[in-house]
N, CA, C and O atoms as a printed pandas DataFrame, in Angstrom:
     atom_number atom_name residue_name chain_id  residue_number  x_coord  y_coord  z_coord
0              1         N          UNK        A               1    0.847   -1.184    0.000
1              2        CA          UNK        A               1    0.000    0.000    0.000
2              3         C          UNK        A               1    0.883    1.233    0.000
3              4         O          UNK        A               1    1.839    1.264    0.774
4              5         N          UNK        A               2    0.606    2.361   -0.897
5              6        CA          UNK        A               2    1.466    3.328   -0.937
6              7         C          UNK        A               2    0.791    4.604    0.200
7              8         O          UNK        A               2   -0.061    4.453    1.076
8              9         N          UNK        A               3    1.370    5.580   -0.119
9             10        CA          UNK        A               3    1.516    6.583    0.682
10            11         C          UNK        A               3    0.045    7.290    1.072
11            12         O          UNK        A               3   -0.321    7.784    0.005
12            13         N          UNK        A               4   -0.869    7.547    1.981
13            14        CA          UNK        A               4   -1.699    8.484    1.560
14            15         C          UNK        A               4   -1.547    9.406    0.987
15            16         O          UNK        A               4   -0.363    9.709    1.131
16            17         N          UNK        A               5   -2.260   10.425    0.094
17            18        CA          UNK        A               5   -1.871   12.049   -0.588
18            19         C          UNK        A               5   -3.173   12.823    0.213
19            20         O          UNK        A               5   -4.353   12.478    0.286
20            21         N          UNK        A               6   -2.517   13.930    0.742
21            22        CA          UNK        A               6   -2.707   14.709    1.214
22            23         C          UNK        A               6   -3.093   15.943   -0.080
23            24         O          UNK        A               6   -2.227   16.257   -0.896
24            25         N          UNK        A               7   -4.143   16.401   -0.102
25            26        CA          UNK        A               7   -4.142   18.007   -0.873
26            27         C          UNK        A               7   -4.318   19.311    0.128
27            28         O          UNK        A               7   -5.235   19.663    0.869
28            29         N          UNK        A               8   -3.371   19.718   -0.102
29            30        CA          UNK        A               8   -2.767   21.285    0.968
30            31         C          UNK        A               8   -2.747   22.392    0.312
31            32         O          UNK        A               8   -2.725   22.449   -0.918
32            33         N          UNK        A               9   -2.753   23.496    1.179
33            34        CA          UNK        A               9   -2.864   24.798    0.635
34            35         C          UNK        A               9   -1.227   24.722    0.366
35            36         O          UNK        A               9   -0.404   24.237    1.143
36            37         N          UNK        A              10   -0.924   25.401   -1.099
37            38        CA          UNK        A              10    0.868   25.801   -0.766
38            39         C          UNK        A              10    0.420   27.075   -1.508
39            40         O          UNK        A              10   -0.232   27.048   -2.551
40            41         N          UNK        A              11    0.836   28.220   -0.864
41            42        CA          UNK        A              11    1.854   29.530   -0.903
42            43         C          UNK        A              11    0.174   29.929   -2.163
43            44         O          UNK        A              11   -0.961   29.875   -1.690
44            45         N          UNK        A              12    0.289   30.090   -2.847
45            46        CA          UNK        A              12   -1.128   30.813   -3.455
46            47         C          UNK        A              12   -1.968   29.518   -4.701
47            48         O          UNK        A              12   -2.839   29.888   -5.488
48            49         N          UNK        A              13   -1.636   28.528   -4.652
49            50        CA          UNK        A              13   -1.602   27.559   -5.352
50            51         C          UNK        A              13   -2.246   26.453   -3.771
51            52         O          UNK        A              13   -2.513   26.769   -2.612
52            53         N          UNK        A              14   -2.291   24.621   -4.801
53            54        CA          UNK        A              14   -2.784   24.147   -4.094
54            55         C          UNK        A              14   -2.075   22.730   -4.692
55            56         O          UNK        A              14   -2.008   22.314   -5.849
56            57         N          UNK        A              15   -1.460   22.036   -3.127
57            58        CA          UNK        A              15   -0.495   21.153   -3.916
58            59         C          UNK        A              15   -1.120   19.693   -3.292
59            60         O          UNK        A              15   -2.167   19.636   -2.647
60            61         N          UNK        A              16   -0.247   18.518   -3.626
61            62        CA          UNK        A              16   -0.215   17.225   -3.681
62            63         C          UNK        A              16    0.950   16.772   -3.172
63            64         O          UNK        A              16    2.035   16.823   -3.752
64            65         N          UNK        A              17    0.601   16.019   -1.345
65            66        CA          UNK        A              17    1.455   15.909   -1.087
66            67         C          UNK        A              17    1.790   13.980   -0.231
67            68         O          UNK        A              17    0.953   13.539    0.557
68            69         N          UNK        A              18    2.718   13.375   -0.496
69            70        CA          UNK        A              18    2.599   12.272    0.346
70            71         C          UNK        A              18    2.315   12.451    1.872
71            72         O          UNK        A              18    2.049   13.482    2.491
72            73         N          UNK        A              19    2.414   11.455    2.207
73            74        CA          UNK        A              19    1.863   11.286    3.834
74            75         C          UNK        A              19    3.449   11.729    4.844
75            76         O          UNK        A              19    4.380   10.949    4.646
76            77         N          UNK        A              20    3.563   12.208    5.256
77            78        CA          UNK        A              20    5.564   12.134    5.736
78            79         C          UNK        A              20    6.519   13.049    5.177
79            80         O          UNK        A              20    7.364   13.691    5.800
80            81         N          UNK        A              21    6.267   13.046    3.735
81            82        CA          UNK        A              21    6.754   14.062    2.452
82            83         C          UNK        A              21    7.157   15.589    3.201
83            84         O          UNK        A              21    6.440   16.009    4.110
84            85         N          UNK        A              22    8.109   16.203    2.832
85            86        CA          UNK        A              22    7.968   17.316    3.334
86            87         C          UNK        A              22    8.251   18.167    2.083
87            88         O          UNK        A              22    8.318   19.388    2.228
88            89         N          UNK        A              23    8.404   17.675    0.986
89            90        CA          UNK        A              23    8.086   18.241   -0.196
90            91         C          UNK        A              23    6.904   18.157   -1.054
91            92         O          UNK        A              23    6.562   16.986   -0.890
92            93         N          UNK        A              24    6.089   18.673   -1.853
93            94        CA          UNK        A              24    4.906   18.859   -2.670
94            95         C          UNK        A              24    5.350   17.934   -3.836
95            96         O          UNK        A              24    6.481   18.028   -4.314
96            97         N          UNK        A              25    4.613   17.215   -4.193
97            98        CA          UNK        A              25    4.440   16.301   -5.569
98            99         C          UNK        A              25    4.235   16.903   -6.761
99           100         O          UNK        A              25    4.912   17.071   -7.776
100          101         N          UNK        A              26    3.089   17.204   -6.388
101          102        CA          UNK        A              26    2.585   18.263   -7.973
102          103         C          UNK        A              26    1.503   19.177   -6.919
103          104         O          UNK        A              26    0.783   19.012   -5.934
104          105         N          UNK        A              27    2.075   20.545   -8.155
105          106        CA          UNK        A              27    0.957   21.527   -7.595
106          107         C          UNK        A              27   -0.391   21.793   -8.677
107          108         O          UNK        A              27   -0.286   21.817   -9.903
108          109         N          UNK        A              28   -1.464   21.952   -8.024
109          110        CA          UNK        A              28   -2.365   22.894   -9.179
110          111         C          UNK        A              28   -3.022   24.310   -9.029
111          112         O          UNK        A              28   -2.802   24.940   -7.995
112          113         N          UNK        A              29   -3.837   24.854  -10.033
113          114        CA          UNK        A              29   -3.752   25.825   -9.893
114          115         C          UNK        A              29   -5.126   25.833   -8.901
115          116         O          UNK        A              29   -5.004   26.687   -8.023
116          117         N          UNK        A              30   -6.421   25.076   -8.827
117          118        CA          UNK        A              30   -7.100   24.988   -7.939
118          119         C          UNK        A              30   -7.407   23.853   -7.054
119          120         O          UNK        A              30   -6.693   22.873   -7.269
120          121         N          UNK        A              31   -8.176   23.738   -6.226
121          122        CA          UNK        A              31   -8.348   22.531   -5.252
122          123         C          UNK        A              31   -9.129   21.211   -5.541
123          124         O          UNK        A              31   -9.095   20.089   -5.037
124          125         N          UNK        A              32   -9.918   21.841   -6.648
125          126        CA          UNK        A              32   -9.961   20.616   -7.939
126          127         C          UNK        A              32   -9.514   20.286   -8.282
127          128         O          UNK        A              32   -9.709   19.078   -8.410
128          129         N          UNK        A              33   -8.239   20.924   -8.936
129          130        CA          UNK        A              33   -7.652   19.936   -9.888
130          131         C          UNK        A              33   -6.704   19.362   -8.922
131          132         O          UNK        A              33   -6.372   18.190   -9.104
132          133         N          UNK        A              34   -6.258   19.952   -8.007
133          134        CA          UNK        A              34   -5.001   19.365   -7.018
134          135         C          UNK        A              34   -6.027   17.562   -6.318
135          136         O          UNK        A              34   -5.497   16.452   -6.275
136          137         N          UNK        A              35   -7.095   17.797   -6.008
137          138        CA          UNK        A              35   -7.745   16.200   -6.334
138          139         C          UNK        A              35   -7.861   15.830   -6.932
139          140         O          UNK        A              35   -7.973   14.629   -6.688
140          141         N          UNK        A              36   -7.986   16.153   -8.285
141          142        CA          UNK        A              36   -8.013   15.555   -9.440
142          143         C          UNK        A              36   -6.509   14.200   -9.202
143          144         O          UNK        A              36   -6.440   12.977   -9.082
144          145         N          UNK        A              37   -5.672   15.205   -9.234
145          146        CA          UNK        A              37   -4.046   14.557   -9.473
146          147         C          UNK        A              37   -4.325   13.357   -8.603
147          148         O          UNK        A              37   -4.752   12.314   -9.098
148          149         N          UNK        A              38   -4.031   13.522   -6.998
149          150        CA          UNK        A              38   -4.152   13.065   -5.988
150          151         C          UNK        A              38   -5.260   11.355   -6.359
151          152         O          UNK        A              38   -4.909   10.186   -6.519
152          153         N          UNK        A              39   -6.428   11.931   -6.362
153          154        CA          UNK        A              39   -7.049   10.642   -6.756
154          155         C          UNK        A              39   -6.067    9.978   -7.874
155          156         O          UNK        A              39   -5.518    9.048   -7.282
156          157         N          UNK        A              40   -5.794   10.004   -8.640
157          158        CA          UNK        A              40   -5.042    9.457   -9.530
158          159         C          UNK        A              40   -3.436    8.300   -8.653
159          160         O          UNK        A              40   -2.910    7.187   -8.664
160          161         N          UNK        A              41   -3.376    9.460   -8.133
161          162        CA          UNK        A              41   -2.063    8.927   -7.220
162          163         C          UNK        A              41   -2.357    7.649   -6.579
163          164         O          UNK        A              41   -1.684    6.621   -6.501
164          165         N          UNK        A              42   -3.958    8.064   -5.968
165          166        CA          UNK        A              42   -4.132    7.540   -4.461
166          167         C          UNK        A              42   -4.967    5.786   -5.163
167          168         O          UNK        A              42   -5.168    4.777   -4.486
168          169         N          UNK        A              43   -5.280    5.980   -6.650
169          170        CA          UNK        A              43   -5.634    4.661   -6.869
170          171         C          UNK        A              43   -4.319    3.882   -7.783
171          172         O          UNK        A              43   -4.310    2.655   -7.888
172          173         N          UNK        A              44   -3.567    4.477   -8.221
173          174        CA          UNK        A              44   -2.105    3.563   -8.537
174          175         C          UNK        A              44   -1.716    3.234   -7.082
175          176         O          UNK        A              44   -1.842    2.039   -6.815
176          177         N          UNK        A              45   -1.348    3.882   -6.251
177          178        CA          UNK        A              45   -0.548    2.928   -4.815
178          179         C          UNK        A              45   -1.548    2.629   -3.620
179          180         O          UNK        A              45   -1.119    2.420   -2.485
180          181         N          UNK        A              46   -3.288    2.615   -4.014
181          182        CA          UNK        A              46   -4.638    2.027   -3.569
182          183         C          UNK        A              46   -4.080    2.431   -2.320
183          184         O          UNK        A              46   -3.690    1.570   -1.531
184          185         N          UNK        A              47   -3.974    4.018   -1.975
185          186        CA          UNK        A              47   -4.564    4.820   -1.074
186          187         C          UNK        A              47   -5.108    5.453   -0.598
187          188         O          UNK        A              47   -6.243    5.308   -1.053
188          189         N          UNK        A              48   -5.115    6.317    0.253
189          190        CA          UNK        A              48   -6.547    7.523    0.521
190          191         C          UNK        A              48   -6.335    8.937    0.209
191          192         O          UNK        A              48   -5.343    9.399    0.773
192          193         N          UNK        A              49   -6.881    9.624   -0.411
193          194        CA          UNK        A              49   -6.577   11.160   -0.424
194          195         C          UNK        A              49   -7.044   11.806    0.715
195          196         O          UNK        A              49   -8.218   11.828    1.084
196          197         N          UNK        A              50   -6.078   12.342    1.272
197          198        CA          UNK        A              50   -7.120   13.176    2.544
198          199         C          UNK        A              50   -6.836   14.873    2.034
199          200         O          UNK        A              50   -5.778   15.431    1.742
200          201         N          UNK        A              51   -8.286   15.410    2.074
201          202        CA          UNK        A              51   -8.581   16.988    1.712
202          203         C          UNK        A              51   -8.289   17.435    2.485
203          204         O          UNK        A              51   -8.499   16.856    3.550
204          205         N          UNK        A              52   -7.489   18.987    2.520
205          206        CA          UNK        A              52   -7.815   19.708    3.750
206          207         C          UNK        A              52   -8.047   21.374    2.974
207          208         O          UNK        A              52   -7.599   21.691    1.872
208          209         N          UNK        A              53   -8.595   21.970    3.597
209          210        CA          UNK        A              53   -9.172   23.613    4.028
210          211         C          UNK        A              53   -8.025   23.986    4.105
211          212         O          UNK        A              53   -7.004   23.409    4.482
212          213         N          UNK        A              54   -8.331   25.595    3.506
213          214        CA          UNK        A              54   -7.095   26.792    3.233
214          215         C          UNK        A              54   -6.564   26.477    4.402
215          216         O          UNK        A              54   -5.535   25.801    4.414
216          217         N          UNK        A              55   -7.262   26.974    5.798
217          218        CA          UNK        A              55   -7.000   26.769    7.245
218          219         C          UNK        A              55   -5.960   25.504    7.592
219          220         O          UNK        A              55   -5.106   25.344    8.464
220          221         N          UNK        A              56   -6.417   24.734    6.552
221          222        CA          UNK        A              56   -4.878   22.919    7.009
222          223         C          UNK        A              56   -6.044   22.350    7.428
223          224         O          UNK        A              56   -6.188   21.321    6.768
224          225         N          UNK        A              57   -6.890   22.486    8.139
225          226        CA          UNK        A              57   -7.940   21.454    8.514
226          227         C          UNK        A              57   -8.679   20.309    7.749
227          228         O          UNK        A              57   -9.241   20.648    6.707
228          229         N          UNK        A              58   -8.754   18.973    8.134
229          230        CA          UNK        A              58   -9.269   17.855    7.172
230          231         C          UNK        A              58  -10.568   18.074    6.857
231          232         O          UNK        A              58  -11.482   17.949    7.672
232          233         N          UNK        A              59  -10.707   18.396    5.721
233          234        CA          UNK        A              59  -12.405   18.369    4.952
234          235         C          UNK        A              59  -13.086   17.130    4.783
235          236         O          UNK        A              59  -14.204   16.953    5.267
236          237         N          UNK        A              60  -12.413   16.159    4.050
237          238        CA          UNK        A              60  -12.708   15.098    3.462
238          239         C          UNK        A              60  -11.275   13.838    3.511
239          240         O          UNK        A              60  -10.071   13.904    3.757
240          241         N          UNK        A              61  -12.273   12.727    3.116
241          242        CA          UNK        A              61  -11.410   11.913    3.202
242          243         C          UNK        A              61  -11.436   10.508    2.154
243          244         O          UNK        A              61  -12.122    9.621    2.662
244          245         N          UNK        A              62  -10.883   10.146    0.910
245          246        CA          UNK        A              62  -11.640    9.173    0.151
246          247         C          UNK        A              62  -10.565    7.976    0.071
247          248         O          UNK        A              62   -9.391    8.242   -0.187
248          249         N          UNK        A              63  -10.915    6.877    0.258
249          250        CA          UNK        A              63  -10.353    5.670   -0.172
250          251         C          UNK        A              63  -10.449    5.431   -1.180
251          252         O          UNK        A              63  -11.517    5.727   -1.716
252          253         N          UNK        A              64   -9.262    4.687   -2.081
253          254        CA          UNK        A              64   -9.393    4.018   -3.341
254          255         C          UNK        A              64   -8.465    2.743   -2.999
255          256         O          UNK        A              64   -7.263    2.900   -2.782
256          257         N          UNK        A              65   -8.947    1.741   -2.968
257          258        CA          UNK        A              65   -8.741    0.456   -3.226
258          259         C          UNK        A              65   -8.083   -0.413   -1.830
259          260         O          UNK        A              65   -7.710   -1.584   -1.909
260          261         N          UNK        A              66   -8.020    0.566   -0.331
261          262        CA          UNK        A              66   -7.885   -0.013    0.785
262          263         C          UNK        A              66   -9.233    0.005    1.343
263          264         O          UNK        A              66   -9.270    0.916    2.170
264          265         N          UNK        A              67  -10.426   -0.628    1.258
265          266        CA          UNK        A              67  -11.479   -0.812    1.625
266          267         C          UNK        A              67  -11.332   -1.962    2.379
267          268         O          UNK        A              67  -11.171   -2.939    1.648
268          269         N          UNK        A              68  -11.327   -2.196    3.447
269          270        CA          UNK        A              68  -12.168   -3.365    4.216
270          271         C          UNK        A              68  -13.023   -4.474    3.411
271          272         O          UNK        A              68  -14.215   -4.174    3.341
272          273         N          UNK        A              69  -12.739   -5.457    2.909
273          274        CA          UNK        A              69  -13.861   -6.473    2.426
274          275         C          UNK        A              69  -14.487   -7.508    3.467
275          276         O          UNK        A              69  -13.547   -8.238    3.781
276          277         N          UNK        A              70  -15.453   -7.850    4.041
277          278        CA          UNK        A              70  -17.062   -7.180    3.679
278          279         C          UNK        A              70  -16.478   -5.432    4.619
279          280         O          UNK        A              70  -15.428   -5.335    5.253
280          281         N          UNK        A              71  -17.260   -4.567    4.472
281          282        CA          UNK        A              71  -17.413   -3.288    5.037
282          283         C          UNK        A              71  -17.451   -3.396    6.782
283          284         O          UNK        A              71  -17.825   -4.415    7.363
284          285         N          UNK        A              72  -17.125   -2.506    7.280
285          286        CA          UNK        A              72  -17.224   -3.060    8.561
286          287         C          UNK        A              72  -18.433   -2.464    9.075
287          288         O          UNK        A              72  -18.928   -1.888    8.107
288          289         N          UNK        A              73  -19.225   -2.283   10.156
289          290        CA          UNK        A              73  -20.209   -1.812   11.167
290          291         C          UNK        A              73  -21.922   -1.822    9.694
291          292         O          UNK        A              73  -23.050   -1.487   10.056
């Protein structure tokens, strides 16, 4: 299982970042497209993108391909 990606505010832009990373992957120019990338990422190494708010705070959170089989609760 690869890295979660994180999408973060960077500097006036909005980047893509691993989980640990203390460097940015790819940046975009909005917070769409910076998920856009991210999902992409996060289903080649079947991880999670976690969103966050200008603020850094977690918005959202999506799995691609580490799901629990059957689902739990």
């Amino acid at each position: 299982m690869g890295k979660n990606q994180h999408v973060v505010p960077h500097n006036d832009t909005w980047g893509v970042k691993g989980a640990g990373n203390t460097r940015i992957t790819k940046t975009a120019d909005t917070q769409k497209q910076a998920i856009n990338i991210a999902k992409e990422i996060a289903k080649n190494q079947k991880s999670e993108v976690v969103i966050h708010r200008p603020n850094g705070e977690i918005r959202d959170k999506n799995s691609y391909g580490n799901d629990p089989f059957p689902p739990k609760g």
